[in-house]
C-alpha positions in Angstrom: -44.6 14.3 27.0 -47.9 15.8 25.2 -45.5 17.2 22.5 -46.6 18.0 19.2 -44.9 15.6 16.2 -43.4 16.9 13.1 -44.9 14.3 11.0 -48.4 14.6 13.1 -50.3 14.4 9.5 -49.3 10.6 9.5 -50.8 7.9 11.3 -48.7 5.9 14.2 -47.1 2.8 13.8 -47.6 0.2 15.9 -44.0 -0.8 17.4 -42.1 -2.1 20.7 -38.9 -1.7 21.5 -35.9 -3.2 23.5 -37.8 -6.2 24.0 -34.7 -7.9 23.8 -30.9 -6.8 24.3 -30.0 -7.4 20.7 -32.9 -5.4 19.7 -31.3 -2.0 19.7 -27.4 -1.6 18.8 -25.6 1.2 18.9 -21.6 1.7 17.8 -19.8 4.7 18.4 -18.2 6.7 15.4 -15.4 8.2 17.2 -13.9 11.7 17.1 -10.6 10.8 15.7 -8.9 7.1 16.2 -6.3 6.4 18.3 -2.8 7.0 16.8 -1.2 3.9 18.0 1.5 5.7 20.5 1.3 7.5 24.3 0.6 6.2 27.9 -3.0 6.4 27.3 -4.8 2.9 26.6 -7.4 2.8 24.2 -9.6 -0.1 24.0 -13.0 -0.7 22.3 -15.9 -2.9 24.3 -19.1 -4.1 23.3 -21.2 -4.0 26.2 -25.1 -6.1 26.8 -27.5 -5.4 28.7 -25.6 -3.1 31.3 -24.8 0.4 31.9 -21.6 2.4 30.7 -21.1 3.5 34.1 -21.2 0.4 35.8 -18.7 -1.2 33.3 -16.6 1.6 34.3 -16.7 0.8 38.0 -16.1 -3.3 37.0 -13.0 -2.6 34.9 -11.8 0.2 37.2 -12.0 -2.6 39.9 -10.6 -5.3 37.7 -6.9 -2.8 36.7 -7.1 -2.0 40.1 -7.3 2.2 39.1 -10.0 4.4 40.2 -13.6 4.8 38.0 -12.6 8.4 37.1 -9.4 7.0 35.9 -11.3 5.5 33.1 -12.0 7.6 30.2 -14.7 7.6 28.0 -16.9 10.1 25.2 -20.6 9.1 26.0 -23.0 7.0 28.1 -24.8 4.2 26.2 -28.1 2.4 26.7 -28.7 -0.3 29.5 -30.8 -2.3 27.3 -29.0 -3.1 24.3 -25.7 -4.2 22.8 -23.4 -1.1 22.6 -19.4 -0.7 21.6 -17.9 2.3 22.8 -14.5 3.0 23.1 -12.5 3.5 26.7 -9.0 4.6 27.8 -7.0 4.1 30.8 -3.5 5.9 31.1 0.1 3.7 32.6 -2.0 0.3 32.6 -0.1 -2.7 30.5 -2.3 -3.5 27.3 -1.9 -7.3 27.9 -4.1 -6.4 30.9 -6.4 -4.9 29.0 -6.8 -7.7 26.6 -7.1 -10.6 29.1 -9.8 -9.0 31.1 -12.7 -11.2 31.9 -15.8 -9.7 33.1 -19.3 -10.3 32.9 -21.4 -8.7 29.9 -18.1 -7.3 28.3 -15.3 -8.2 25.7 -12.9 -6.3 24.5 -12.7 -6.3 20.8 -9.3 -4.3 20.2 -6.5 -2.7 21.7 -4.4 0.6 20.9 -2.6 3.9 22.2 -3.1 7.2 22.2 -1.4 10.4 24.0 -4.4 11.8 25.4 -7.0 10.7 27.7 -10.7 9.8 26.2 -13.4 12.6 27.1 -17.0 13.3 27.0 -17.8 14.6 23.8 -14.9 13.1 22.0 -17.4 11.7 19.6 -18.7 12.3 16.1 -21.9 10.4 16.8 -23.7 7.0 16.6 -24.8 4.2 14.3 -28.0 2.2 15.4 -29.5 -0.8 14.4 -32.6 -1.3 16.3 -35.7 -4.0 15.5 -39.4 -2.3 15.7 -40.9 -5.4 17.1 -44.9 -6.3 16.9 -45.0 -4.0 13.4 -46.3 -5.6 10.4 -44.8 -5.4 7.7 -47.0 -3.7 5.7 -46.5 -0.9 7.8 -43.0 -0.7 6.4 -44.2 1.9 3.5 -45.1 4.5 6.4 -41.5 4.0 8.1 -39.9 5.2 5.1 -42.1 7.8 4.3 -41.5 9.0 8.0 -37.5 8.6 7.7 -37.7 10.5 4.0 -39.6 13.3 5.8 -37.2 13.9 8.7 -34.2 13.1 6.5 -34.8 16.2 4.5 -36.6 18.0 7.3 -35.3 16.7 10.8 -36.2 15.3 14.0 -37.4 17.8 16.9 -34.7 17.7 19.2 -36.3 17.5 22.1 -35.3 16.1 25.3 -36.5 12.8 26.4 -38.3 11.1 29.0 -35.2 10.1 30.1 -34.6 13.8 31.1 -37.3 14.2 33.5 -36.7 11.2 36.2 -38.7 7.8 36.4 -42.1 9.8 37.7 -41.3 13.0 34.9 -41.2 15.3 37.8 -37.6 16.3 38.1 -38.3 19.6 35.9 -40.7 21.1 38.4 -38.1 20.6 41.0 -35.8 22.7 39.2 -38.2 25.2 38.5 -39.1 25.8 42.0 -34.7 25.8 43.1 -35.1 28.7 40.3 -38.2 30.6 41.8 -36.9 29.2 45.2 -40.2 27.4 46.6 -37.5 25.4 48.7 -41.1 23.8 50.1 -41.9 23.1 47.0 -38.6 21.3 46.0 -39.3 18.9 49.3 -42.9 18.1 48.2 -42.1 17.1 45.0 -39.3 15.5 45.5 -40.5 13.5 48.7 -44.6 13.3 48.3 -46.6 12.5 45.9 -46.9 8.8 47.1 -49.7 8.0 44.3 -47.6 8.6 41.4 -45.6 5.9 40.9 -42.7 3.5 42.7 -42.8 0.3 44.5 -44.5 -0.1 47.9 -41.7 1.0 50.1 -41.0 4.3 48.1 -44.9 4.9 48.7 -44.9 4.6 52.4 -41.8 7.0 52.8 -43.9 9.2 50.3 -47.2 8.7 52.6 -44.7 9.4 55.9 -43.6 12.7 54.5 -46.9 13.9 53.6 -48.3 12.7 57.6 -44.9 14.6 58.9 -43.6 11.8 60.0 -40.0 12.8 58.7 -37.9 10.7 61.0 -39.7 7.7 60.0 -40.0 8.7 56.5 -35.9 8.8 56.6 -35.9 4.8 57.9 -38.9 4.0 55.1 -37.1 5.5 52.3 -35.3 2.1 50.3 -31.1 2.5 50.7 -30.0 3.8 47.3 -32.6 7.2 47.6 -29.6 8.7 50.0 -30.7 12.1 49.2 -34.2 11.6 50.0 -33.1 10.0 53.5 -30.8 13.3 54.0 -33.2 15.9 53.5 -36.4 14.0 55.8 -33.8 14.0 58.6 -32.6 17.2 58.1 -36.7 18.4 58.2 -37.3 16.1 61.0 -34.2 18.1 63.0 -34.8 21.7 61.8 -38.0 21.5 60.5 -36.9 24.2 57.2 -37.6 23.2 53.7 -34.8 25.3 52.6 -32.0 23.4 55.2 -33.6 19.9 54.3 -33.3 20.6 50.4 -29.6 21.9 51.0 -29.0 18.6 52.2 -29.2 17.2 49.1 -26.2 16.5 47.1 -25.4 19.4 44.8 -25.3 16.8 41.2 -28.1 15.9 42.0 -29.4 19.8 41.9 -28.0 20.3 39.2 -29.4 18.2 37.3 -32.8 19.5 38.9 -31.9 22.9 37.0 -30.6 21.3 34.2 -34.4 19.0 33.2 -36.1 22.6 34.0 -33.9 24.1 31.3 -34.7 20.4 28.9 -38.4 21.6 29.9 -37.9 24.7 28.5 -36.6 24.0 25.4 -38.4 21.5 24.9 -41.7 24.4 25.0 -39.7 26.6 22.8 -39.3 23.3 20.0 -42.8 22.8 20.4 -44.2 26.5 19.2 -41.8 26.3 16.2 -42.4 22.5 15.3 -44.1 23.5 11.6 -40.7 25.5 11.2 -38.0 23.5 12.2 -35.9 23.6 9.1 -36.3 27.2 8.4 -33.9 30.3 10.0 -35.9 33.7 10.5 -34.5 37.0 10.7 -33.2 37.4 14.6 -32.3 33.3 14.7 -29.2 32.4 16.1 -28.6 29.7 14.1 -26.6 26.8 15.2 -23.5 25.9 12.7 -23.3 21.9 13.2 -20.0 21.8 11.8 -18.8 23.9 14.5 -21.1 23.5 17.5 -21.4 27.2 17.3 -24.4 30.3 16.8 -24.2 33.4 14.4 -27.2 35.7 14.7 -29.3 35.9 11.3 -29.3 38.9 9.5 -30.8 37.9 6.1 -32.7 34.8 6.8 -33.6 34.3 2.8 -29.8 34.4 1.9 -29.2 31.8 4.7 -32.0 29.2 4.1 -29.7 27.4 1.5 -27.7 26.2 3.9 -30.7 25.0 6.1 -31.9 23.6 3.8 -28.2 21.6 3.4 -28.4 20.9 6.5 -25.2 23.3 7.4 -27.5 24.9 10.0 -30.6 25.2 11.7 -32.2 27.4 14.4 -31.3 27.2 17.8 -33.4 27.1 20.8 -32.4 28.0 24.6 -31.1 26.5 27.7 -31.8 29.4 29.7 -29.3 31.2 32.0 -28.5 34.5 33.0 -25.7 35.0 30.7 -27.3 32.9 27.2 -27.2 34.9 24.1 -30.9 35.6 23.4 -32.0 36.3 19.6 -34.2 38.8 18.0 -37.2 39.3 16.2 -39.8 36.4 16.2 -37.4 33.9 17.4 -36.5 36.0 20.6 -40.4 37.2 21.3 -41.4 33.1 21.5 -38.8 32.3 23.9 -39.7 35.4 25.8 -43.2 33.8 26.0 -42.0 30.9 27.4 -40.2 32.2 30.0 -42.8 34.7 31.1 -45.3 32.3 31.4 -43.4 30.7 34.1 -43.1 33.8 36.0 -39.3 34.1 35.8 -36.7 36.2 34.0 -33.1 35.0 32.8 -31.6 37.0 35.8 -33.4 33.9 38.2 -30.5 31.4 36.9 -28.4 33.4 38.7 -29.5 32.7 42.3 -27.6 30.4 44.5 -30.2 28.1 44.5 -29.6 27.5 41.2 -25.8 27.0 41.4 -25.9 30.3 39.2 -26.2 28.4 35.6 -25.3 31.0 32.3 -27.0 28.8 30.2 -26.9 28.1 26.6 -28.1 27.3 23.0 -29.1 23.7 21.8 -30.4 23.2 17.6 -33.5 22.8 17.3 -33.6 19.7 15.2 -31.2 17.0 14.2 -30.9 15.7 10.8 -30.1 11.7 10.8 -28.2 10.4 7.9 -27.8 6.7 5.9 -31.2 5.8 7.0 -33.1 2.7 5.9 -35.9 0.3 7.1 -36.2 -3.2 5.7 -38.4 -6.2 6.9 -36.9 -9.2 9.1 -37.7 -12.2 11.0 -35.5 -14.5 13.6 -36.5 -16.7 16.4 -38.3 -14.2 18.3 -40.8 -13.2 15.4 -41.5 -10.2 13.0 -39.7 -7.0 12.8 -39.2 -3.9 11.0 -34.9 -3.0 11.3 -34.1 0.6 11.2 -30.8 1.4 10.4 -29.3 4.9 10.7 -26.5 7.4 11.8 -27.3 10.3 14.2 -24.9 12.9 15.6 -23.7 13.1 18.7 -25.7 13.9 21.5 -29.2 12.7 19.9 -31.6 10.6 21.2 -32.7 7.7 18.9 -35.8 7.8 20.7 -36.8 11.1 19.7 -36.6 9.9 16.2 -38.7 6.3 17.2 -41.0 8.5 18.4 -41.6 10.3 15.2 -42.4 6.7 13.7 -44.6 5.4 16.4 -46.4 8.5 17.7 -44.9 7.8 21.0 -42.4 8.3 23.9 -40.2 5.8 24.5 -38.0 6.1 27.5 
């Protein structure tokens, strides 16, 4: 992602991820435990190698219920072994127990009153083997988890925020400056940057204006790539064809612009992530809430206690902006893409208000030890991060790069 690293002064470490399933495990620390009473079915899973929203569908499938029956607090990784707790409301919990599916088990079994939600989580442990990492190189993990124990991780946004080419941000961008052209060619051209042969014919169609065939060349699951050729092959407007497109899908167009953005306004205050400045709205973690900073010497204490940290933008015409130095730097940002908060309010851009996000994160009960089993050497990191955070970002830190 070209991003500067807080710990840039030290060299990278060699590492590989995920090469395995058991390679990266992550349990939920729940919210608050069920209570043991109500119509609502809690039950905890361990999932491998699949994603949470597939589970979903199996089980929904299995209880005979619909998927958005099933309730849970967050989406874990495909590639890894994962326990996450799940609810389902008026469903007997022998059922529950006895289910056999693929890739699943149930591990327990309770009750609670109220349906499970996203966010209903305090955050997650991980356990997850650096592989092809000597072990000498275990010395400059720990110096790297001291430093961002005290200091933090940049929060930034992932690769996994910006689609499988990294493009999805510039498509938002244009919905807000309303390039609907633009949208299109990004979306649909391209054809030498990336995907498999057919998704780079149907890219190669679309930029010959061949829309129709384009449409019959794109693979089945890119539905909303399909809708919009044939909706330029029959009106021949960018701006109808890109209205075709499903309006999640949009949104979450807007939403990796707004990632995009913070993620510039992270970068430009990297060397001064764990300090507040007069005119900071500084996130309280405790409460998932922003105060504007007055006296930014009387509040450093609790920076530095990790009570609070300075917050960065997801812009929208209706985010509190801050002050000062803090305010003039994400004005830069934002000017420099030609836009103004008032943009977020267009249609195009399903009108977004927009938002504040901390800076860093601060994970907690790290460690790093040396390992071996069957498959080889292997550095383990161990450690808790709130909810919300990518591992990755903090992997990243470790191995001076992005991992998706």
């Amino acid at each position: 992602m070209d991003l500067p690293f807080l710990t840039r002064d030290l060299p990278p470490v060699p590492g590989a991820i995920k090469q395995q399933p058991e390679d990266f495990c992550v349990e939920e620390i729940p919210l608050y435990e069920p209570c043991g009473a109500g119509t609502h079915v809690y039950f905890r899973i361990e999932k491998r190698n699949v994603t949470t929203i597939k589970i979903v569908r199996d089980i929904a499938r299995a209880l005979n219920v619909k998927a958005r029956d099933i309730g849970y607090a967050g989406l874990k990784d495909a590639r890894a072994v994962t326990r996450q707790m799940l609810s389902v409301e008026h469903v007997d919990p022998e059922r529950i127990e006895t289910l056999a599916l693929p890739s699943v088990r149930v591990l327990d079994v309770s009750q609670h009153g109220n349906k499970l939600r996203l966010g209903h989580l305090r955050g997650n442990r991980f356990a997850i083997k650096l592989r092809e990492s000597p072990g000498e190189m275990l010395d400059r993990v720990r110096e790297v988890l001291s430093i961002v124990s005290r200091r933090g991780v940049p929060n930034y946004f992932g690769p996994q925020r910006f689609g499988t080419r990294g493009d999805t941000w510039r498509i938002g961008r244009a919905m807000i400056r309303q390039d609907w052209r633009e949208c299109i060619d990004v979306m649909l051209g391209g054809p030498g940057e990336g995907g498999g042969a057919d998704v780079r014919q149907a890219r190669e169609l679309y930029e010959d204006g061949r829309y129709a065939e384009a449409a019959e060349a794109w693979p089945w699951s890119f539905r909303d790539e399909k809708r919009a050729c044939r909706a330029l092959a029959r009106t021949d407007s960018h701006r109808r064809a890109f209205f075709a497109v499903d309006k999640t899908l949009k949104r979450l167009y807007v939403s990796a612009y707004q990632g995009w953005l913070f993620n510039q306004v992270t970068a430009a205050r990297i060397d001064a992530l764990d300090r507040v400045m007069a005119g900071d709205l500084a996130w309280l973690h405790g409460k998932g809430a922003v105060f504007r900073v007055e006296n930014a010497e009387a509040e450093q204490a609790r920076c530095d206690a990790h009570e609070i940290s300075p917050s960065g933008p997801l812009f929208g015409y209706r985010m509190t902006e801050p002050d000062g130095e803090p305010g003039r730097v994400e004005q830069q940002v934002l000017a420099a893409q030609g836009v103004g908060p008032e943009a977020f309010r267009a249609a195009g851009a399903h009108k977004v208000k927009g938002g504040r996000r901390p800076l860093r994160f601060v994970p907690t009960e790290c460690s790093a030890e040396c390992g071996r089993d069957k498959s080889g050497e292997f550095i383990e990191l161990r450690f808790v991060l709130p909810s919300g955070c990518y591992a990755t970002a903090l992997l990243r830190e470790i191995c001076k790069t992005d991992f998706a």
